[in-house]
N, C-alpha and C positions, 0 to 999 in steps of 0.2 A: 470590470475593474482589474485594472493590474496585479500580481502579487508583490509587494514590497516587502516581504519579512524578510530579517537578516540572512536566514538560509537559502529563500530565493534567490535575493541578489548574489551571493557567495555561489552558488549554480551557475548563473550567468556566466561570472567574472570565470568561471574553470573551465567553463564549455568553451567561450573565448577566445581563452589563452591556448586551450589545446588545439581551437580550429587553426589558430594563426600557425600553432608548430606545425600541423599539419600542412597547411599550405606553404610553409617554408620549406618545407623537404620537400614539396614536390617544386617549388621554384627552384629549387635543384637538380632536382631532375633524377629524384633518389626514386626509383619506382618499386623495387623492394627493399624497405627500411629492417632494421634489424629488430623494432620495437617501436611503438606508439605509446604517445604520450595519453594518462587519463588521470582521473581521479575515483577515489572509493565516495561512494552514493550508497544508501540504504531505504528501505521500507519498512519505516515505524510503524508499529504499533500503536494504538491508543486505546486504553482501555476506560472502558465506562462502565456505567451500570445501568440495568434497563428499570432500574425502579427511583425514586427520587427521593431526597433527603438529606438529615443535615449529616457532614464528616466527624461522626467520631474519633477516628486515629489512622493516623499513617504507619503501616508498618515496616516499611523501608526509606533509603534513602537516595537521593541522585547520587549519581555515580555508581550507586551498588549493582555491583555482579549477582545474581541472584537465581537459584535450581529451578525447577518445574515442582510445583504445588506448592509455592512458598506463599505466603498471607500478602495482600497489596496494602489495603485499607477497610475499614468497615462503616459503613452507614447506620447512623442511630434505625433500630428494630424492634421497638417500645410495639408500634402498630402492628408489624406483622406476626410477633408474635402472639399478641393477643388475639387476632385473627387467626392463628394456627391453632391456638389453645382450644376455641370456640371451633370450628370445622372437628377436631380430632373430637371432643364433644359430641356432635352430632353425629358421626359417623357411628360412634358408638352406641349412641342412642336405639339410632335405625338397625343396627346391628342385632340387638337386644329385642328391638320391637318384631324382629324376622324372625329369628329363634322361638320366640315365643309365641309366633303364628304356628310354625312346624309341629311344636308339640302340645297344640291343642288346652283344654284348662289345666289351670293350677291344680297339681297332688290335692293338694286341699278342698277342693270341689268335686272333685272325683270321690273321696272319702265323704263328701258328705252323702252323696248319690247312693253307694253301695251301701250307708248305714240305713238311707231310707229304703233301698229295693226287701234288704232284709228285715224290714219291720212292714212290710208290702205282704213277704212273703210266709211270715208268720199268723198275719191278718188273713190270708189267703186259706191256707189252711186252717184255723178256727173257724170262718166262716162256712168254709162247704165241710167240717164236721159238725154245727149246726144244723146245716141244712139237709144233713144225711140222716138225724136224729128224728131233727124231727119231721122229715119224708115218712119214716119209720111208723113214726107214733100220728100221723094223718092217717096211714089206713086202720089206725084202731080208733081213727072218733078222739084220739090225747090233745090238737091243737085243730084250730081253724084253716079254713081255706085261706083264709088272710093271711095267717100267722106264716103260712108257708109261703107266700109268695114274700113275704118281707126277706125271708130267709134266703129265700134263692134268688134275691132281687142283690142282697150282700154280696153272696161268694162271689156272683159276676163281677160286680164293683171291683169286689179285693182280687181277682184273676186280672180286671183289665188293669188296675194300680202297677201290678207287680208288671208286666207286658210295656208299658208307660216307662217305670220307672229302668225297666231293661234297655230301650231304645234310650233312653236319654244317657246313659253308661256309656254305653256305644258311641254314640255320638261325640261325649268329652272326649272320646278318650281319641277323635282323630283331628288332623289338622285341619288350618284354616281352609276354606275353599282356595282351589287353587288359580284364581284371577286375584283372589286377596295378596295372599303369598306373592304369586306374579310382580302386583303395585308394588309389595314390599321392598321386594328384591331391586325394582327401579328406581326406591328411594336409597336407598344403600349402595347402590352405583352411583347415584348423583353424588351420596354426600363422600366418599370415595375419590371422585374427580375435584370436587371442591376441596377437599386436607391436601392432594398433590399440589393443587394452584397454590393454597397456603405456603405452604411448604417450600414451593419452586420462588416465589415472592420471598418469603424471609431468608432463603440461603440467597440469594442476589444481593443480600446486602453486607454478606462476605464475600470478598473480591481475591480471588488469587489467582497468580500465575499458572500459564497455563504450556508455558515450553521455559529453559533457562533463557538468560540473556539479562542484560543493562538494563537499570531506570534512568533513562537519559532526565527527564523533567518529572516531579510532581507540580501539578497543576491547580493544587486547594491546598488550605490550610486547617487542622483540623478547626470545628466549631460555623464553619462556614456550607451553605446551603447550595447542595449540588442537582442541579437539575437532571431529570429524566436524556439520558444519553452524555453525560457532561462529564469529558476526559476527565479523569482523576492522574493516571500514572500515563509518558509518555515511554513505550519501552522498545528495545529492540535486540529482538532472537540475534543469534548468530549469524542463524541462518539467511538472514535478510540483508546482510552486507554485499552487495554488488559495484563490480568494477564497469566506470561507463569510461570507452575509447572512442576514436572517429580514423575511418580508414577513407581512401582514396574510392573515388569511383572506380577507378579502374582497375581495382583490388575485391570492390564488394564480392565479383561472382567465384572469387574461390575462396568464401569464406562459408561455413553454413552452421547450423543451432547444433551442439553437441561437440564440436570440434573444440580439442583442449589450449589453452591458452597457459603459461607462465608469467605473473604477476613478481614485480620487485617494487623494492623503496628505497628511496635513499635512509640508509639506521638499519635496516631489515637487515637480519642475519642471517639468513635464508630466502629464497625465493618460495613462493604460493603457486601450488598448482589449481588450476580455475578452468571452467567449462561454457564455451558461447550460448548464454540461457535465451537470446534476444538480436534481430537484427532490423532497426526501423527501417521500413520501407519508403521512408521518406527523405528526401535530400536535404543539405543543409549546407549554409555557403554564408559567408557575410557581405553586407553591401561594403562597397558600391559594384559589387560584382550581376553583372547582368547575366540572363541565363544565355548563350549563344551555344554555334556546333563548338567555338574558338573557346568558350571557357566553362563547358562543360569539364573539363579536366580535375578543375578546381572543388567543384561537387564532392563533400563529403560524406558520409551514415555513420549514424551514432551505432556502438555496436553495445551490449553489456553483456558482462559475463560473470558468473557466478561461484567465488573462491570454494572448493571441496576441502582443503585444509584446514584442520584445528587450527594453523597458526594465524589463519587469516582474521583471526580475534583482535591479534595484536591492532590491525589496519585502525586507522578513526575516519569518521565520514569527511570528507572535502580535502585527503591528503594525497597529492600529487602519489603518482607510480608510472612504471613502464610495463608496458604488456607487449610480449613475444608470443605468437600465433604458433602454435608446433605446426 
């Protein structure tokens, strides 16, 4: 399907008008012109957003001239931010939860361990003074064979208690095994990658410029619901202003990408110095022109080239100029 937008047609109607000048100079028989007729062309911008929602606020306007990092618009962020709140949450959770494999039990657990080793170890020593006593007093006939084996059946007891309660000191007092730790560390990189995604989401719904230049069109109105990839601002750098000419065939091969060109306008107070950024490899002619060896002549190539001057600001898209080939 064809394009019919205003600015289409208005391309046509230039390309045209300048293949005709072109073919009129050469039905004269001008073989080097002093200048080619063209018109300034550019390469918009369109800025979207990659996440979807309703428009909050506009915060420029068409026509506005505008810096690099300036604010475009903002997308209601009710959702994402609460999604960012939640992630940041978790992240810290698992944060918390790694930490706290690292250094093994709570103070508090440890303290109770040490208050039981040393009531272990007070029991340890009562018991084999006991049983030294009354060792003592079995070789005089003072207790039973019984009585003694109870005695020395104790200290063991209270020796293996305090032994027991030693290992398990030990034990709080080091981290978690380390495939525990390991898991941990995996869950705290996920939830890590998940705050970034949050994150990269809710700033996508602040839109700002990203080099200076023009808002040629806004394309919403605040309150209205802008789809995933759905132009909000139409904008265009400086830098994107390009001048498109058409030269002769018989001109194409001494022309080539980088060679500098000067640009005029009728108003222009100055001329624009500019650089061949483009040369179509393809011809261009209007009917009822047939292609033969007899009018091959007629054969023209779009050329474009790219103004290097600040002043070439001034220029607007679709206004006639003449372009001189140094």
């Amino acid at each position: 399907m064809p394009d019919t937008s205003p600015s289409s047609r208005l391309q046509r109607l230039l390309s045209a008008i300048v293949l005709s000048g072109v073919l009129l100079l050469q039905a004269c028989g001008t073989k080097h012109p002093d200048g080619y007729q063209g018109y300034t062309e550019a390469d918009y911008v369109y800025i979207a957003s990659s996440q979807p929602g309703r428009l909050d606020s506009v915060a420029v306007k068409r026509g506005q001239t505008i810096p690099e990092g300036t604010p475009l618009y903002f997308l209601d962020s009710d959702l994402e931010s609460a999604a960012l709140a939640q992630a940041r949450e978790q992240l810290a959770a698992a944060e918390s939860q790694l930490e706290d494999l690292k250094q093994g039990r709570r103070p508090q657990e440890i303290d109770v361990i040490k208050a039981q080793l040393a009531q272990a170890k007070a029991n340890e020593e009562l018991t084999a003074s006991t049983f030294n006593r009354q060792s003592a007093t079995f070789e005089t006939g003072g207790v039973s064979a019984e009585q003694l084996d109870i005695a020395r059946t104790q200290a063991e007891l209270a020796k293996e208690r305090v032994i027991e309660l030693q290992n398990q000191l030990r034990v709080a007092t080091l981290p978690a095994r380390e495939n525990q730790v390991s898991a941990q560390t995996s869950l705290v990189e996920a939830a890590r990658a998940a705050t970034q995604q949050a994150e990269w989401r809710y700033n996508q719904k602040a839109v700002q410029s990203q080099t200076d230049g023009l808002v040629v069109d806004v394309m919403y109105e605040p309150g209205e619901w802008v789809p995933t990839g759905g132009v909000v601002v139409r904008f265009l750098p400086p830098q994107n202003l390009k001048i498109r000419f058409f030269v002769p065939e018989t001109l194409i091969s001494s022309l080539s990408v980088g060679r500098p060109v000067t640009i005029s306008c009728d108003g222009c107070a100055t001329t624009v110095a500019g650089t061949i950024s483009f040369i179509s490899p393809t011809a261009e002619y209007t009917p009822p022109i047939i292609y033969s060896n007899d009018t091959r002549s007629k054969l023209v190539y779009m050329i474009e080239a790219r103004p290097n001057d600040p002043l070439a600001s001034k220029l607007n898209v679709g206004q006639p100029v003449s372009v001189v080939v140094q």
